[in-house]
C-alpha positions in Angstrom: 141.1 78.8 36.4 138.1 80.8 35.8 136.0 78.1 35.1 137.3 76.4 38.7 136.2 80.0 40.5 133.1 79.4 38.5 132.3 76.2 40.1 133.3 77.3 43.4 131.0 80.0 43.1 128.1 77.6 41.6 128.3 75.4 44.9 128.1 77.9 47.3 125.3 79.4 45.8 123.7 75.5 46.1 124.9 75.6 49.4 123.4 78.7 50.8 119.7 78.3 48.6 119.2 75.0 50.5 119.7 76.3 54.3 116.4 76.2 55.9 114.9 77.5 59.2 113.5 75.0 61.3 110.0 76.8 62.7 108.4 75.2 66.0 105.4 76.5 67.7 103.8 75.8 71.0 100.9 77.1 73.6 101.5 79.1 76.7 98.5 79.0 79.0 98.5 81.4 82.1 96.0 81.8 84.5 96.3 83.7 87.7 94.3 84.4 90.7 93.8 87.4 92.5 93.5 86.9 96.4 91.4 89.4 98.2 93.3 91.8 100.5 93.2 94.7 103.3 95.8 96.7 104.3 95.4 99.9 106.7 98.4 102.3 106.8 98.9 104.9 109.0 101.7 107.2 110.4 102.2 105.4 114.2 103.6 108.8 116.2 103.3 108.7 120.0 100.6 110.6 122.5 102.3 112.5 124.5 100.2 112.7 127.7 100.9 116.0 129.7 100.3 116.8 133.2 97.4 119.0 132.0 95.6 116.5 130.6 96.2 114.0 133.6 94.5 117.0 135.6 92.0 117.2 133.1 91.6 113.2 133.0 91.6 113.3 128.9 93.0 113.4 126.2 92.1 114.1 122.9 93.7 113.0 119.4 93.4 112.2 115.5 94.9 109.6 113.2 94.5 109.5 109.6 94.1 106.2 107.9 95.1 104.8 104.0 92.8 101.6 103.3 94.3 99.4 100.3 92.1 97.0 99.4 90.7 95.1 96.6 87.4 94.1 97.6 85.9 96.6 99.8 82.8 95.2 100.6 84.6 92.7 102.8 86.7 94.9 105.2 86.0 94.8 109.0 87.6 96.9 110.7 88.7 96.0 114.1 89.4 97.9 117.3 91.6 96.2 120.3 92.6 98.2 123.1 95.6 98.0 124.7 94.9 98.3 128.3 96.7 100.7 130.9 96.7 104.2 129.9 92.7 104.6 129.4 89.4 103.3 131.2 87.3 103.9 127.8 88.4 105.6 124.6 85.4 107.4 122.6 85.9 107.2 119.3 84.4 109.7 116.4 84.9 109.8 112.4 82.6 106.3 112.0 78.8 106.1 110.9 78.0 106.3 114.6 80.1 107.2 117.9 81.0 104.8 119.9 83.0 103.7 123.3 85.1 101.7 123.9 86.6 100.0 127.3 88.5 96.2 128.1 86.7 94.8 124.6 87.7 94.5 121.2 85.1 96.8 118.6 84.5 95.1 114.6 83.4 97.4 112.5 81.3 96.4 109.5 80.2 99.6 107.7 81.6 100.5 104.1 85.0 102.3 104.8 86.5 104.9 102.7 90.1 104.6 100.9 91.0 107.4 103.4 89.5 108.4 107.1 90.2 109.7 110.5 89.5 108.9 113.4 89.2 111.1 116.6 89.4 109.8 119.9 89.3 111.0 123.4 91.0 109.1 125.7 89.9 108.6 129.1 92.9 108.5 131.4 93.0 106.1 133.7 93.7 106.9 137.1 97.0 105.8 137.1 98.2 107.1 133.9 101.4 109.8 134.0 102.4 112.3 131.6 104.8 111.0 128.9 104.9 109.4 125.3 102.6 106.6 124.5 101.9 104.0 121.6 98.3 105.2 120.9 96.3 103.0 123.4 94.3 101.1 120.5 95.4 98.6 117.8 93.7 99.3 114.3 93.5 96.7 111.8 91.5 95.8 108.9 90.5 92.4 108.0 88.5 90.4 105.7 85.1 88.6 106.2 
C-alpha cells in the first residue's frame, strides 16, 4: 500500500514538473495627433440698460475673458455685432482702442490666457431700458 501511495505521489510530481507557460509577445504602436484649438469662456450675464443711460445715450460695461488654447500664436479674435441696441460700441482692454459699428472686427495681436474688455455702448436711438444679451458676439478662432 505504501509503495502504491509512493507511485501516486511519483506521478504527480512528473505531472506538475512538466506544466509549462506558454509566453507570447507582441508590438503596440500608438501615435496620436494633437489638433490645434481655441476656446474663449466667459460668464454671459445681461446689460441691463436703464432709463438713465437711455438719457445719457451710453452705456458702459466689462466682461472678463478665459482663453484655452494650445497654440497661441494662431488665435484671432473676432468681434460681430449684433445689431439693434447700439450705433457703435468702443471697445478698450486691446493693444489699441477701437470702434466698432454694422462690421465685424478680427483681432490679430497676441492675446493673453485672461483679459477684459470694456465697452461703451452707444445707444441707439431706439433702444429702451431693460435686460440685453451684450450687443457683441466674441469668439476666438484659428488662422
Amino acid at each position: 500500500m505504501r509503495s502504491r501511495w509512493l507511485l501516486l505521489a511519483f506521478v504527480a510530481a512528473l505531472h506538475l514538473g512538466t506544466a509549462r507557460a506558454e509566453t507570447a509577445s507582441a508590438n503596440l504602436q500608438v501615435s496620436v495627433q494633437v489638433l490645434p484649438h481655441a476656446q474663449l469662456q466667459t460668464v454671459a450675464a445681461p446689460v441691463s440698460i436703464t432709463a438713465a443711460d437711455v438719457q445719457r445715450g451710453y452705456r458702459d460695461v466689462s466682461r472678463h475673458y478665459h482663453l484655452r488654447t494650445n497654440a497661441p500664436d494662431r488665435v484671432v479674435l473676432q468681434l460681430n455685432p449684433r445689431v439693434g441696441l447700439t450705433d457703435s460700441i468702443d471697445i478698450q482692454g486691446l493693444q489699441v482702442p477701437l470702434s466698432m459699428d454694422h462690421a465685424s472686427l478680427e483681432i490679430t495681436q497676441p492675446l493673453a490666457r485672461e483679459f477684459t474688455l470694456n465697452y461703451r455702448l452707444w445707444l441707439s436711438a431706439g433702444a429702451r431700458p431693460g435686460d440685453y444679451a451684450l450687443p457683441v458676439h466674441v469668439v476666438a478662432l484659428l488662422r
